[in-house]
ChimeraX commands (.cxc) that place a marker at each C-alpha (Angstrom):
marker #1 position 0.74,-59.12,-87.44 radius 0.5
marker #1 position -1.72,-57.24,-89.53 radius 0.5
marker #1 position -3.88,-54.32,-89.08 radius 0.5
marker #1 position -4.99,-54.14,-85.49 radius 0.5
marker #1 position -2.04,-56.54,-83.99 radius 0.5
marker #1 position -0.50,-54.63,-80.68 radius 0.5
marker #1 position 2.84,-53.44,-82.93 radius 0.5
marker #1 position 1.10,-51.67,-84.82 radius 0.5
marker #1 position 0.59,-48.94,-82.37 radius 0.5
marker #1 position 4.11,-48.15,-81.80 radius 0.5
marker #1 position 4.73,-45.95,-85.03 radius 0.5
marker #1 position 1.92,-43.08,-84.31 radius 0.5
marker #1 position 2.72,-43.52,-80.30 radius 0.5
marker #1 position 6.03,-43.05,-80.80 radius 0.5
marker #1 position 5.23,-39.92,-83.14 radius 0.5
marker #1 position 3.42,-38.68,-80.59 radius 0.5
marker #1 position 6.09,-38.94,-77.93 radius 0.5
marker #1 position 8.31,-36.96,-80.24 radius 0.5
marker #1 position 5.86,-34.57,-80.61 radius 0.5
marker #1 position 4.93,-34.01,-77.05 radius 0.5
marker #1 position 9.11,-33.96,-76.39 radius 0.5
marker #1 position 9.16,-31.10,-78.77 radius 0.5
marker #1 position 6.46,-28.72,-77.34 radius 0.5
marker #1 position 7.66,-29.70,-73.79 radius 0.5
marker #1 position 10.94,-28.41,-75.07 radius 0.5
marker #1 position 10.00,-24.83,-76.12 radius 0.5
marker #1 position 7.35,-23.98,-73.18 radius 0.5
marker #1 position 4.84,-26.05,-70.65 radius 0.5
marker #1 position 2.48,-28.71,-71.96 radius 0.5
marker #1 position -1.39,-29.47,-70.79 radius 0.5
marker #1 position -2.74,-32.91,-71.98 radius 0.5
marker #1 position -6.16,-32.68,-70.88 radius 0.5
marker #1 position -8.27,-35.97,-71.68 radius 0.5
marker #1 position -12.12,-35.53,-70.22 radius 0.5
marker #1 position -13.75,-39.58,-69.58 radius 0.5
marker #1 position -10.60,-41.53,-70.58 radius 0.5
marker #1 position -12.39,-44.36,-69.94 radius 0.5
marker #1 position -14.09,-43.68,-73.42 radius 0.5
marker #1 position -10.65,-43.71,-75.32 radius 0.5
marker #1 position -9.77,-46.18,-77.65 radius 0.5
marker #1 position -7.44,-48.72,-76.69 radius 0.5
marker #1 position -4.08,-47.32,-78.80 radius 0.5
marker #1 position -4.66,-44.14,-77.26 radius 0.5
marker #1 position -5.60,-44.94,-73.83 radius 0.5
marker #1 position -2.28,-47.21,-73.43 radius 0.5
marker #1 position -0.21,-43.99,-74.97 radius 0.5
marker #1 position -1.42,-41.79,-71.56 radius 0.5
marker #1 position -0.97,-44.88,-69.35 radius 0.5
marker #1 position 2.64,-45.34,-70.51 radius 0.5
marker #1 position 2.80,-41.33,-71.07 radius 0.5
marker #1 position 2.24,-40.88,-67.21 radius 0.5
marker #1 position 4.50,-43.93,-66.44 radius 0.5
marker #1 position 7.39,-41.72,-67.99 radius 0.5
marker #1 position 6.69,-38.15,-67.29 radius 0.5
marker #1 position 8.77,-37.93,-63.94 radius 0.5
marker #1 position 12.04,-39.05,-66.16 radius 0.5
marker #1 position 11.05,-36.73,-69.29 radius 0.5
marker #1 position 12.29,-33.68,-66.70 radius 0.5
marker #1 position 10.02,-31.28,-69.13 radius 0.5
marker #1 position 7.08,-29.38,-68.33 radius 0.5
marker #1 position 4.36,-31.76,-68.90 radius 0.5
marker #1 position 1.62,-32.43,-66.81 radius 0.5
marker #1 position -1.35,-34.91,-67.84 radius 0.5
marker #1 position -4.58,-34.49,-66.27 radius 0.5
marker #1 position -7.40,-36.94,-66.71 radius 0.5
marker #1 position -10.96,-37.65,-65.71 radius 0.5
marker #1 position -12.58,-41.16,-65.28 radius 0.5
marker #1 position -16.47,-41.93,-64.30 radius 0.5
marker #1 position -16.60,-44.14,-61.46 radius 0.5
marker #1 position -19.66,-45.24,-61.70 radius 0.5
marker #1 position -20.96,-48.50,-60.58 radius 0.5
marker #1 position -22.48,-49.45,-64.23 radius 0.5
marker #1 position -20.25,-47.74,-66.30 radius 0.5
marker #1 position -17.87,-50.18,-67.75 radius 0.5
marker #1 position -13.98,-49.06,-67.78 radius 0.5
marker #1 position -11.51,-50.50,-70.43 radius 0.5
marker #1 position -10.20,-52.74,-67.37 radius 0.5
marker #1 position -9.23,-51.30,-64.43 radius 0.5
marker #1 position -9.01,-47.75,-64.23 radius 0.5
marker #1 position -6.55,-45.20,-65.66 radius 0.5
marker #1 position -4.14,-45.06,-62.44 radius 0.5
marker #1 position -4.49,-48.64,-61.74 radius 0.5
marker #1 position -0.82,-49.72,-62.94 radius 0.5
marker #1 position 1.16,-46.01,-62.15 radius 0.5
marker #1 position 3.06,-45.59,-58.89 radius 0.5
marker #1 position 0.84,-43.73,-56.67 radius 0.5
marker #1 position 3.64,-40.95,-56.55 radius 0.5
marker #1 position 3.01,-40.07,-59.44 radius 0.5
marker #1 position -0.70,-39.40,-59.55 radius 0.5
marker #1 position -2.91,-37.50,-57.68 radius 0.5
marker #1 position -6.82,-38.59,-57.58 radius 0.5
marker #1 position -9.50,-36.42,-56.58 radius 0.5
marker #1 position -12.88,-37.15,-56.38 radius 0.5
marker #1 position -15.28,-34.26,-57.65 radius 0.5
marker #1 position -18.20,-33.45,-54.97 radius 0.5
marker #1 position -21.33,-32.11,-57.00 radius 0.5
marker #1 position -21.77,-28.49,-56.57 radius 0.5
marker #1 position -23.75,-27.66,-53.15 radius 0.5
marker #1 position -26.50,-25.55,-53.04 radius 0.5
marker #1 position -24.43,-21.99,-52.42 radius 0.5
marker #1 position -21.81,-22.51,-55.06 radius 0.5
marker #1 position -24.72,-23.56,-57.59 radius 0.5
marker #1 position -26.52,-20.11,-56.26 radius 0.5
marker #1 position -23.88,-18.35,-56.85 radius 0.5
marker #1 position -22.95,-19.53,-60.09 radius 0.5
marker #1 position -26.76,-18.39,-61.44 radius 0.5
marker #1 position -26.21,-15.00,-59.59 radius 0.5
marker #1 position -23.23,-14.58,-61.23 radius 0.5
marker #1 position -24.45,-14.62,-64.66 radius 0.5
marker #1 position -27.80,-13.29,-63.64 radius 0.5
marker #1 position -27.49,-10.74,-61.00 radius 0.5
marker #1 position -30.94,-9.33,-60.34 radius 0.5
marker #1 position -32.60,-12.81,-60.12 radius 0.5
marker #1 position -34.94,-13.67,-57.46 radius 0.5
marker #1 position -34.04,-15.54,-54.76 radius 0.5
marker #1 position -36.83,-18.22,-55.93 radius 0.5
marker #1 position -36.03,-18.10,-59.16 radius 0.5
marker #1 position -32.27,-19.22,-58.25 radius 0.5
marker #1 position -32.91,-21.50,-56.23 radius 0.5
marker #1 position -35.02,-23.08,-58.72 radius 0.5
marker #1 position -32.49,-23.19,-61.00 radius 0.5
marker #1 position -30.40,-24.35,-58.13 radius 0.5
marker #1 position -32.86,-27.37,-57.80 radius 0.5
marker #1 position -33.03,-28.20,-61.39 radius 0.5
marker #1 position -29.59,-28.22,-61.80 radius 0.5
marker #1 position -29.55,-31.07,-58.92 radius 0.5
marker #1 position -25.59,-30.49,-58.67 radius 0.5
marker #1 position -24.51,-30.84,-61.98 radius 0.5
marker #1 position -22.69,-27.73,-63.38 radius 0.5
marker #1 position -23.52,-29.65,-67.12 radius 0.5
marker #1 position -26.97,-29.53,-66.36 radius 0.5
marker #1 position -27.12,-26.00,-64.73 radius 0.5
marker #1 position -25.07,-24.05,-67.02 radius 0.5
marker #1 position -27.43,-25.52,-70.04 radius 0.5
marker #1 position -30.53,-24.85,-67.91 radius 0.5
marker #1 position -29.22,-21.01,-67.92 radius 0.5
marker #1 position -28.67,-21.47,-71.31 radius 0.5
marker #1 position -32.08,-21.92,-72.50 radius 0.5
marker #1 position -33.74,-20.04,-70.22 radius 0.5
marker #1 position -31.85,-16.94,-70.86 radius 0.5
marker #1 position -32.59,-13.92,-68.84 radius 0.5
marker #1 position -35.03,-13.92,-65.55 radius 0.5
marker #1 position -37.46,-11.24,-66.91 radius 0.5
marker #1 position -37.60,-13.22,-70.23 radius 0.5
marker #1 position -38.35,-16.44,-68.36 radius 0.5
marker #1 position -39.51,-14.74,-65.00 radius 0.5
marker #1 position -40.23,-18.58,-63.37 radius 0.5
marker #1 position -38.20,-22.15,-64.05 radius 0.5
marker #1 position -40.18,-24.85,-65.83 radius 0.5
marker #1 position -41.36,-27.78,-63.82 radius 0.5
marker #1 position -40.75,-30.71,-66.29 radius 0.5
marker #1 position -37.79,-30.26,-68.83 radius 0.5
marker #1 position -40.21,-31.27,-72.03 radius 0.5
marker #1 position -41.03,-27.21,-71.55 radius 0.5
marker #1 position -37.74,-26.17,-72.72 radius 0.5
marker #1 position -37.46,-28.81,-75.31 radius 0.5
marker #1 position -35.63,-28.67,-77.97 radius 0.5
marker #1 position -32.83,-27.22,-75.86 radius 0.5
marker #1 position -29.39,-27.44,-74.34 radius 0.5
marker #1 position -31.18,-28.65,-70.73 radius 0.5
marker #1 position -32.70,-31.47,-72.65 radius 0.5
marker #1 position -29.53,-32.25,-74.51 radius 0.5
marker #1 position -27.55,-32.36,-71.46 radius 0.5
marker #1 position -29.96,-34.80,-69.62 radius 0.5
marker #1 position -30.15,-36.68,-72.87 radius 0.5
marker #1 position -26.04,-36.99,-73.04 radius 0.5
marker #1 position -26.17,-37.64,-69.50 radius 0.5
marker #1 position -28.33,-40.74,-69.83 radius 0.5
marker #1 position -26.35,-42.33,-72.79 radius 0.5
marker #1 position -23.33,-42.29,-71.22 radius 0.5
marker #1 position -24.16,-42.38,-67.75 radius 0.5
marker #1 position -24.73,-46.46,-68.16 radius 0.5
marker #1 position -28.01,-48.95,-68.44 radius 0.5
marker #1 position -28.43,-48.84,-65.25 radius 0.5
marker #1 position -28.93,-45.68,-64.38 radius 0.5
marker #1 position -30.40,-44.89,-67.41 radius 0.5
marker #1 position -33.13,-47.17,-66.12 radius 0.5
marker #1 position -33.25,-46.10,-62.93 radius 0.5
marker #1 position -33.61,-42.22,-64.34 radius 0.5
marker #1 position -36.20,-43.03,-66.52 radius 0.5
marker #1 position -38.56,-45.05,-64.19 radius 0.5
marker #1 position -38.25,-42.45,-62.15 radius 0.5
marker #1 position -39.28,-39.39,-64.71 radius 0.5
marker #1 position -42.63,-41.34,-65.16 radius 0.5
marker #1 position -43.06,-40.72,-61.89 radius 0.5
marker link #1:1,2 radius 0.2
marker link #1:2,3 radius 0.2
marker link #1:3,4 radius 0.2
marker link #1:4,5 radius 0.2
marker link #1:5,6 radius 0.2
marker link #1:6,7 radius 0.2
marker link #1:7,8 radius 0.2
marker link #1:8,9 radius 0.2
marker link #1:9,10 radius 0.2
marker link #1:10,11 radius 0.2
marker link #1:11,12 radius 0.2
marker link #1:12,13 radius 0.2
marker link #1:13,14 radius 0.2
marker link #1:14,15 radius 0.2
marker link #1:15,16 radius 0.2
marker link #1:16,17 radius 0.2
marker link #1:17,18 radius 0.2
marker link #1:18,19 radius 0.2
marker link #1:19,20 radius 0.2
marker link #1:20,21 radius 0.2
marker link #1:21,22 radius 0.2
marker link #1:22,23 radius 0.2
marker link #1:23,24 radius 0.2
marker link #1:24,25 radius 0.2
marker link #1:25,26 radius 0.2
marker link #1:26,27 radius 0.2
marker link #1:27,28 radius 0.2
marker link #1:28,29 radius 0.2
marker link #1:29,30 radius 0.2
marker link #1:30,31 radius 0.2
marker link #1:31,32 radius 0.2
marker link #1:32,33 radius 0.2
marker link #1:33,34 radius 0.2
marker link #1:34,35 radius 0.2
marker link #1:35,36 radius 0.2
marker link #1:36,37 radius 0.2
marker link #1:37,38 radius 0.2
marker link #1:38,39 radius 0.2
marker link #1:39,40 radius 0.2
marker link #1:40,41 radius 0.2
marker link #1:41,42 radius 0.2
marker link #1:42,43 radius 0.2
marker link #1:43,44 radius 0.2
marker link #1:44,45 radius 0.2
marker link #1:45,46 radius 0.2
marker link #1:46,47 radius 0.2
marker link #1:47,48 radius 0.2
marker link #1:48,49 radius 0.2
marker link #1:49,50 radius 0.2
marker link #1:50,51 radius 0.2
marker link #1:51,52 radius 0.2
marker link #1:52,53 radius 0.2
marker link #1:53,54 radius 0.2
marker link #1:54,55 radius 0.2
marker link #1:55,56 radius 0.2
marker link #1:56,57 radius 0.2
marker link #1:57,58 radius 0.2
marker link #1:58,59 radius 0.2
marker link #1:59,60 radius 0.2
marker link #1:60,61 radius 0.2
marker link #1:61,62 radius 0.2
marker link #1:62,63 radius 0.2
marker link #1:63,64 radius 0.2
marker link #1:64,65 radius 0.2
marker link #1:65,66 radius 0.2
marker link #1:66,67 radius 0.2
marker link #1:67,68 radius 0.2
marker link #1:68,69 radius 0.2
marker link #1:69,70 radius 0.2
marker link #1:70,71 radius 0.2
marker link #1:71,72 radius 0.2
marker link #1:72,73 radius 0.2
marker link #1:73,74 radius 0.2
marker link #1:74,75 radius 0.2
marker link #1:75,76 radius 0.2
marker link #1:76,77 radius 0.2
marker link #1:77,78 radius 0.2
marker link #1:78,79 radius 0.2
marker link #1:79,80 radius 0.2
marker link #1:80,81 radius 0.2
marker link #1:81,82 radius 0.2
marker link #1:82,83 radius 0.2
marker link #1:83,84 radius 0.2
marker link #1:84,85 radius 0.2
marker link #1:85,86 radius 0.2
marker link #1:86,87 radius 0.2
marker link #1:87,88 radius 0.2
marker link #1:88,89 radius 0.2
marker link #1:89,90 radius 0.2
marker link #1:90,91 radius 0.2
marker link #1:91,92 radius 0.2
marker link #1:92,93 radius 0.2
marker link #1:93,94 radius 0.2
marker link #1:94,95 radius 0.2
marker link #1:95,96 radius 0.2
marker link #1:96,97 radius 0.2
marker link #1:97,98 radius 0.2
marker link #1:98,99 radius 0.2
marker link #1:99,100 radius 0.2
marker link #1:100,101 radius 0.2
marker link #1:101,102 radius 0.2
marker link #1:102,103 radius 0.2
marker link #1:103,104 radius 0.2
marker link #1:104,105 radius 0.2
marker link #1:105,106 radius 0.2
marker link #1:106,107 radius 0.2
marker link #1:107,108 radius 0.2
marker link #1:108,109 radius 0.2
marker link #1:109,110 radius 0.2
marker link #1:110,111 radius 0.2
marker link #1:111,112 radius 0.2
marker link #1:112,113 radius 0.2
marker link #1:113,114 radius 0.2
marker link #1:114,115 radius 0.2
marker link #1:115,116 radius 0.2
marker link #1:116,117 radius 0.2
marker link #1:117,118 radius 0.2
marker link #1:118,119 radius 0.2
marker link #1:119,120 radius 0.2
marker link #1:120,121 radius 0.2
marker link #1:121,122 radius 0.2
marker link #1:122,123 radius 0.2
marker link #1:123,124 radius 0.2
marker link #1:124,125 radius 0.2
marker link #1:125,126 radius 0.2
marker link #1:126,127 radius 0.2
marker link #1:127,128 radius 0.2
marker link #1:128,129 radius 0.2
marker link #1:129,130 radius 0.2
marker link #1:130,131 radius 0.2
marker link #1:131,132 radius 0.2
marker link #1:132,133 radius 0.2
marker link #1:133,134 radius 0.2
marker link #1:134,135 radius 0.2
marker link #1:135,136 radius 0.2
marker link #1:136,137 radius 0.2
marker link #1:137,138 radius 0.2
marker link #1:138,139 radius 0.2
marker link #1:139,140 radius 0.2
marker link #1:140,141 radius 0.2
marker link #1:141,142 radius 0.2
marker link #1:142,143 radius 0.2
marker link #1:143,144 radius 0.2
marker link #1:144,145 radius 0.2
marker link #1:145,146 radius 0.2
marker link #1:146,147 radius 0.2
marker link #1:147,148 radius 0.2
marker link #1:148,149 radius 0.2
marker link #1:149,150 radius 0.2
marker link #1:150,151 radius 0.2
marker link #1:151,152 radius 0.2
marker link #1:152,153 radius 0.2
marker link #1:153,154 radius 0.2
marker link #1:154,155 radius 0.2
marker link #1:155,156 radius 0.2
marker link #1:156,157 radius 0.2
marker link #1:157,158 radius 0.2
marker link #1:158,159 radius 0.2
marker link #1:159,160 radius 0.2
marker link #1:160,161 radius 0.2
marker link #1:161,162 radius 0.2
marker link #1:162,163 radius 0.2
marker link #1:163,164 radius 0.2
marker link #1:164,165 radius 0.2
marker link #1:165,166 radius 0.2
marker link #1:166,167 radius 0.2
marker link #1:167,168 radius 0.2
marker link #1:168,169 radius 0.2
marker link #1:169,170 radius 0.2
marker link #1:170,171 radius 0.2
marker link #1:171,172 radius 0.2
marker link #1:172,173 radius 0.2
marker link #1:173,174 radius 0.2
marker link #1:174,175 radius 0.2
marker link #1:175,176 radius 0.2
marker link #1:176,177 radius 0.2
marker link #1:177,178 radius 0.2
marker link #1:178,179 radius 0.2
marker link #1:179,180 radius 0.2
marker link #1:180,181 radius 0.2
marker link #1:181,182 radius 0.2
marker link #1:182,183 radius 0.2
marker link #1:183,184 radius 0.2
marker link #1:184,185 radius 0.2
view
């Protein structure tokens, strides 16, 4: 076939599979792939068929991955451990952060915050260590910024506002909508 046709994949996958033999060879490998359900096809069928194999490659390779599950976001058919023997994955769904381990993430990068200036940030952040850790960001020390903006146009242009912008591109229409209905509110 011509550019595009399913063989031609096989040349760069099976470069990569040589390459990832080699490292695994001389010391332990991490393949780390954030939101695989963003990958392109070619590469998303190379870590399918990369974790079909990687209990026979008997080399130090171990292939973590994160997929959305969200109701509206659409996956490139059914998700990434939908076709691997469930020996040989491991799924674990990630909890947002509760209220003490967001606390305690802002105390530990701000240690003489107030308590209601944490737990401001703590409300802000609504969970997300994304949105949190780019709040803190742009609002930079507590005596500098001694109280936490109510609406998030205050610390525009800024990584808070980028992260809830991100957020809402990729989080699907749906709650896109949903998000922004509400913020009129």
């Amino acid at each position: 076939g011509g550019p595009g046709a399913p063989g031609d994949e096989r040349e760069p996958a099976e470069l990569l599979r040589r390459a990832l033999h080699a490292y695994a060879a001389r010391s332990p490998v991490l393949i780390a792939v954030d939101d695989v359900h963003l990958a392109d096809g070619h590469s998303h069928r190379w870590l399918v068929e990369t974790a079909r194999h990687l209990d026979r490659l008997a080399l130090p390779v171990l292939l973590a991955v994160t997929e959305r599950s969200q109701y509206d976001v659409d996956t490139p058919g059914p998700g990434f451990t939908h076709t691997l023997s469930p020996a040989l994955t491991r799924t674990q769904t990630l909890a947002p952060l509760t209220p003490g381990a967001a606390g305690a993430l802002v105390r530990a990068r701000f240690p003489a915050a107030t308590r209601t200036w944490v737990d401001s940030c703590v409300r802000a952040g609504a969970g997300s260590p994304l949105l949190l850790r780019a709040l803190l960001d742009d609002l930079g020390d507590p005596a500098r910024h001694p109280w936490v903006p109510e609406t998030a146009a205050a610390l525009y242009p800024g990584a808070y506002q980028a992260a809830v912008s991100w957020w809402l591109d990729s989080a699907g229409p749906g709650t896109a909508e949903v998000a922004r209905n509400l913020a009129v509110l």
